[in-house]
C-alpha positions in Angstrom: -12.1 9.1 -13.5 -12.0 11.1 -10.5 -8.9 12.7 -9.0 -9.5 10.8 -5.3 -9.9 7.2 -7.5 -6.7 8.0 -9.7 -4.8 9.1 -6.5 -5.9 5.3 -4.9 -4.8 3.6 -8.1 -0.8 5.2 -8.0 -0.4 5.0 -4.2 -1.7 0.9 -4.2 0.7 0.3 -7.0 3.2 1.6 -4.8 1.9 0.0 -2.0 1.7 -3.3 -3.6 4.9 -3.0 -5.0 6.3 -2.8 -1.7 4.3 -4.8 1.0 2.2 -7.9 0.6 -1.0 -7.1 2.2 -2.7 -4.0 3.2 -1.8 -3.2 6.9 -5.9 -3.9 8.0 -5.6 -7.1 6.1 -2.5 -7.9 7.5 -3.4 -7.5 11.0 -6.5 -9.3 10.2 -4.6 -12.4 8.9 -2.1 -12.5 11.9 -5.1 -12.4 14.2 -6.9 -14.7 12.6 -4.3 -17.8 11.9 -2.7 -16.9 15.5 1.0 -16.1 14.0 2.7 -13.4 12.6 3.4 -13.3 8.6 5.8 -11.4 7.2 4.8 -7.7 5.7 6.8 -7.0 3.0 6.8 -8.4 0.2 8.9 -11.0 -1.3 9.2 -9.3 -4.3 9.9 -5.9 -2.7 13.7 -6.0 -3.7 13.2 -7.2 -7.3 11.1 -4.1 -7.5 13.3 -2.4 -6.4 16.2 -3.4 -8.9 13.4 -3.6 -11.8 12.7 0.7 -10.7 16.5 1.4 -10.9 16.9 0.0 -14.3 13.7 1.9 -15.1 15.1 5.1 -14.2 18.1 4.5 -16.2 16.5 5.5 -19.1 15.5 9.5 -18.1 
């Protein structure tokens, strides 16, 4: 696996972790239904609480 297709892997895992869409898809969504949707994710603070409990173990 390249370096460029291992780098794309971590940063959409962040990404994803974080936001819903991708911001071209998201823009791309809100055009097309005619409303705006919400970015982030609903998730985004689970992950965040799921990360801290993560850390606690370094």
């Amino acid at each position: 696996m390249s370096d460029s297709a291992l780098f794309q892997l971590v940063l959409s895992e962040i990404w994803l972790t974080n936001f819903q869409y991708g911001p071209e898809e998201w823009i791309w969504k809100c055009l097309h239904y005619g409303r705006r949707f919400p970015f982030r994710s609903q998730y985004y603070f689970l992950g965040l609480i799921a990360d801290l409990h993560f850390l606690k173990y370094f």
